[in-house]
C-alpha positions as CSV (number, residue, x, y, z in Angstrom):
1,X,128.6,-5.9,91.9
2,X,128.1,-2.6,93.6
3,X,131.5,-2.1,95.6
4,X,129.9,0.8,97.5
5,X,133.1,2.9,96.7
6,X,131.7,6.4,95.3
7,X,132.7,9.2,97.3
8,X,135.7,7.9,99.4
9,X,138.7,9.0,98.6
10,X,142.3,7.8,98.3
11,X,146.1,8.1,98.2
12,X,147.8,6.0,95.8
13,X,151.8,6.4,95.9
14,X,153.8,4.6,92.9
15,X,151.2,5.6,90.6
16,X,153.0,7.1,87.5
17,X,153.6,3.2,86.0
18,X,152.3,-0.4,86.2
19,X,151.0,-1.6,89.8
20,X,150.0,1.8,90.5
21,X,148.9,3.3,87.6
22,X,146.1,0.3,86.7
23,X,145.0,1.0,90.7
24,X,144.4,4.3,90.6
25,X,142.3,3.8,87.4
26,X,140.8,1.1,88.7
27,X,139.9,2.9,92.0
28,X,139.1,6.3,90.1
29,X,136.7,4.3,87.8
30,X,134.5,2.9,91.0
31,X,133.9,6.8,91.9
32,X,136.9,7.2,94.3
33,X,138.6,10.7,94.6
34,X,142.3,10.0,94.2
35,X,145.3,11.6,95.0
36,X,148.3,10.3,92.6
37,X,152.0,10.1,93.8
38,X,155.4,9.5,91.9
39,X,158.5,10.9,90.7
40,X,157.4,11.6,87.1
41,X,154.9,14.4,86.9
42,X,154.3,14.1,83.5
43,X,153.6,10.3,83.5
44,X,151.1,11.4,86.3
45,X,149.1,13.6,84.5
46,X,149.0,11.6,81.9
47,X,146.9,8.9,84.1
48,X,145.3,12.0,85.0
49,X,143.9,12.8,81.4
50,X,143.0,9.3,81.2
51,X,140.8,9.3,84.6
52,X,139.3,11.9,83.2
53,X,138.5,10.5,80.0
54,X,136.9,7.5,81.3
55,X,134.4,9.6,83.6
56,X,136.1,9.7,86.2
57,X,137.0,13.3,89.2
58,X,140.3,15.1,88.1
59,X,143.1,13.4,90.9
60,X,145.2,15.8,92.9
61,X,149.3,15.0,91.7
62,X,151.8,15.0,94.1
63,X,155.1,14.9,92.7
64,X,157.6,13.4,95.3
65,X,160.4,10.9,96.1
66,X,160.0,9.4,98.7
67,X,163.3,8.7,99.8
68,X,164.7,11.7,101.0
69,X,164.2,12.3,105.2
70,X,160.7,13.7,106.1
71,X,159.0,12.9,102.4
72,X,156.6,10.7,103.8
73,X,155.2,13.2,106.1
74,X,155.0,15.7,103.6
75,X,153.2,13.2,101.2
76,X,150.4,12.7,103.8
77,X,150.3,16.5,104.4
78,X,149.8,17.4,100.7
79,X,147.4,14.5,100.3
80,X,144.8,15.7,103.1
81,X,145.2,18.9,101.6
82,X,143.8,18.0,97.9
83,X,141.3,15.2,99.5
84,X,139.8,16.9,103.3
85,X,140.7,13.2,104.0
86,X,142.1,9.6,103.3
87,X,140.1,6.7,103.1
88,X,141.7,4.4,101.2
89,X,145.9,4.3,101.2
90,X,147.5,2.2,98.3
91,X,151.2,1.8,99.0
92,X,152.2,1.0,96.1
93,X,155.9,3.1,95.6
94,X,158.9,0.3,96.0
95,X,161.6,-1.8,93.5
96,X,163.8,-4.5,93.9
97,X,167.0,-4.8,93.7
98,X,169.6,-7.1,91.8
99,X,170.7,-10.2,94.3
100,X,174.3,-9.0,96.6
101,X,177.1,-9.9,98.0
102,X,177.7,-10.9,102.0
103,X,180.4,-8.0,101.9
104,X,177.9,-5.5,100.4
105,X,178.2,-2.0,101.8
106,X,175.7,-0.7,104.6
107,X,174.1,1.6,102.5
108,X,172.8,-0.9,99.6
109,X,170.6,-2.4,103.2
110,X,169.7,1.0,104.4
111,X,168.3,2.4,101.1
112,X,166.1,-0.9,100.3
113,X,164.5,-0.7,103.6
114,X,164.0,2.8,103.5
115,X,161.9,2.4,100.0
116,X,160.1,-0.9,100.6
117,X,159.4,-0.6,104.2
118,X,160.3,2.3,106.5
119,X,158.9,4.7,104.1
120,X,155.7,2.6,103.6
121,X,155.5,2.7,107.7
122,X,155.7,6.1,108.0
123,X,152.9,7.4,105.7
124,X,150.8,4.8,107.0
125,X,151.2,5.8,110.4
126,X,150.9,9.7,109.6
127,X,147.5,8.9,108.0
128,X,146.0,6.0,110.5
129,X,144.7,9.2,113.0
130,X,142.6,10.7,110.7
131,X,141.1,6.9,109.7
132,X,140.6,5.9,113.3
133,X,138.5,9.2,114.0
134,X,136.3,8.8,111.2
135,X,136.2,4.8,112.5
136,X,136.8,3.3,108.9
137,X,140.0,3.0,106.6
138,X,141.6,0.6,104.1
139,X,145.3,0.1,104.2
140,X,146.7,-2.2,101.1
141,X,150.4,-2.8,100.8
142,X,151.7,-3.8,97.5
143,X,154.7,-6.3,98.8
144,X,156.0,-9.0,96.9
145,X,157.8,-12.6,98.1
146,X,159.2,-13.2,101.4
147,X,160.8,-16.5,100.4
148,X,164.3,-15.6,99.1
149,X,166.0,-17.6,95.7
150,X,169.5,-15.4,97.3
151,X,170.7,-12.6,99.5
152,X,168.5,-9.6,97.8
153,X,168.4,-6.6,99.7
154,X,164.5,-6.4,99.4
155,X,163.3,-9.7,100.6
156,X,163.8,-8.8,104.3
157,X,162.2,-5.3,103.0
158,X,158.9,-6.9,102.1
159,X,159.1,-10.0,104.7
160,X,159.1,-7.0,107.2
161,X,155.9,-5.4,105.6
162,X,154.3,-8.4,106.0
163,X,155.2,-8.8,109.9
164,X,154.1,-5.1,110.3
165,X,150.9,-5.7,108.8
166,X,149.6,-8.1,109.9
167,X,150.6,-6.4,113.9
168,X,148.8,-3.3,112.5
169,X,145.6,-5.3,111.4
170,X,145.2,-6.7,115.0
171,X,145.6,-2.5,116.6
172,X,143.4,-1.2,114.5
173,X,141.0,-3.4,113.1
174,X,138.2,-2.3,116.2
175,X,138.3,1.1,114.0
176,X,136.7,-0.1,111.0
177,X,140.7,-0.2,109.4
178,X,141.4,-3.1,107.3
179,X,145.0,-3.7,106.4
180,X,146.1,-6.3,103.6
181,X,149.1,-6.9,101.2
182,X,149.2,-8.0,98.1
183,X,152.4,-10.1,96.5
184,X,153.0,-9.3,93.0
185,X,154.0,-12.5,91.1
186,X,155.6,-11.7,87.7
187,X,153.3,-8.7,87.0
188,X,154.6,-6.8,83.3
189,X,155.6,-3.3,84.1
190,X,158.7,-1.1,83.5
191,X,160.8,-2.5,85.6
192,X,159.8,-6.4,85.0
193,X,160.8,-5.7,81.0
194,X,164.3,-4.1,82.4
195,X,164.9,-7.2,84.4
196,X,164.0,-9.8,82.3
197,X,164.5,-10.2,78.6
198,X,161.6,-11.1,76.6
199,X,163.1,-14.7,75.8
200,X,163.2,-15.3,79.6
201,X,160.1,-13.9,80.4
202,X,158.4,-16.9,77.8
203,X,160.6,-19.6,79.4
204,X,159.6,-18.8,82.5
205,X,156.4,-18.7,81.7
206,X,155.9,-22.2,80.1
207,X,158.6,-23.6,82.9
208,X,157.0,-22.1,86.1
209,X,153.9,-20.1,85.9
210,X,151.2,-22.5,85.6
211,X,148.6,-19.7,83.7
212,X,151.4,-20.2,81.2
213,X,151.7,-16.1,81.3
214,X,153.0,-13.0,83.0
215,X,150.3,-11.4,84.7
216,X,148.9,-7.4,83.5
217,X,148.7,-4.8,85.7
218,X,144.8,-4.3,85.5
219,X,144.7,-8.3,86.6
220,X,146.5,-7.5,90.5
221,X,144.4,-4.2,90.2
222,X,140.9,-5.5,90.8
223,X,142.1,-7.3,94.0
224,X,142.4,-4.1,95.2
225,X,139.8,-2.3,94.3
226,X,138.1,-5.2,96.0
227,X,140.3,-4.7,99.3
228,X,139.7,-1.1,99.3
229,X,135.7,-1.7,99.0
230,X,133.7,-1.6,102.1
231,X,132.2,-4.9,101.3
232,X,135.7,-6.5,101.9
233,X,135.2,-5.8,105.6
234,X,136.1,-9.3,106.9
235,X,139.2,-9.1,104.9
236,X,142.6,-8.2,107.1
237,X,145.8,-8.8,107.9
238,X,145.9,-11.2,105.0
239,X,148.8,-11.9,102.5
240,X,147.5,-12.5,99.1
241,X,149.5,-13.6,96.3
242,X,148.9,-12.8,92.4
243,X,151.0,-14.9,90.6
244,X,149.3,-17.0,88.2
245,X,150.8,-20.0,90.2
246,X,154.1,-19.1,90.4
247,X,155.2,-20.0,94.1
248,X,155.0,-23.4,95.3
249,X,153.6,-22.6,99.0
250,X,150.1,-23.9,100.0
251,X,149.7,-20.7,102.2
């Protein structure tokens, strides 16, 4: 299938490991300029050298966190720099957090939403002019479950990305702009082998994940190569779980 991607570019943040990484290959691979964005420079040019390997146009890095007050802004800047324009914007930079106490202090709240959400708002909305004058755009959040086992910090983080979307999809969807998140079920990366030990990781897998498995990074990654396509145009404001299974809920 042709996804009639070549030429359009894209920002993908998050993109020194896992999620990120196997999308900006993925993207790259379909002809897509990209710009890359993380923390680790040398993890990004390494996905660089391996763009570039397959065939695929030499992405712009950004090295950023996005944390600190005005980052996002700057991230959007440096991005239409490198690329003329953004097409295609995979938020894709985010972590969870360890479950909390009721008494936890203000600033364990404040940072999670800053990473999972309020940062994810602001780049979004400091590159959505730019996709509404050229009258086409594909926003695709990388979320995660709204439906808390405890009190986690991120939960509320992602539940609120989903809320967001899904009001942005309805503005700006009589532009051409398509905006979708994806929900990571147990997807191996960095930060899943840091969480969970590798005896878990099989017991949960035979217990509750009815693919029997984790997932791989490359097997979330084609969904949104897909969502970014132009031939996913009567996809939007959707919520769409990969998970092998994993959660219970019909919809």
């Amino acid at each position: 299938m042709d996804l009639q991607l070549k030429g359009k570019t894209a920002l993908v943040t998050g993109a020194s490991m896992g999620i990120g990484r196997a999308i900006a290959k993925g993207i790259a691979a379909e002809g897509v300029r990209v710009c890359i964005a993380a923390r680790r420079r040398n993890l990004l040019e390494e996905l660089a050298r391996e763009i570039t390997s397959a065939g695929g146009t030499m992405p712009a890095i950004v090295e950023i966190d996005v944390m600190p007050e005005g980052a996002a802004q700057r991230l959007a800047r440096a991005a239409l720099d490198h690329l003329g324009e953004v097409d295609i914007l995979v938020n894709c930079a985010g972590g969870s957090r360890p479950a909390i106490p009721i008494d936890a202090p203000e600033e364990e709240w404040s940072d999670v939403m800053t990473l999972n959400f309020i940062r994810v708002r602001q780049l979004t909305h400091a590159l959505l002019p730019g996709m509404i004058e050229k009258g086409w755009g594909r926003i695709i959040n990388i979320s995660g479950k709204s439906e808390p086992d405890n009190l986690v910090a991120a939960t509320p983080a992602k539940a609120a990305i989903h809320a967001w979307s899904k009001g942005l999809s309805r503005t700006v969807g009589k532009h051409g702009i398509t905006v979708n998140c994806i929900a990571p079920g147990r997807i191996m990366s960095e930060q899943i082998r840091r969480k969970y030990p590798e005896q878990y990781r099989t017991e949960q897998s035979a217990k509750e994940i009815p693919v029997g498995r984790y997932g791989e990074p490359e097997e979330l990654a084609c969904l949104a190569v897909f969502l970014a396509s132009p031939i996913a145009c009567y996809i939007s404001g959707a919520v769409l779980p990969v998970d092998g299974g994993l959660r219970r809920y019909a919809f």
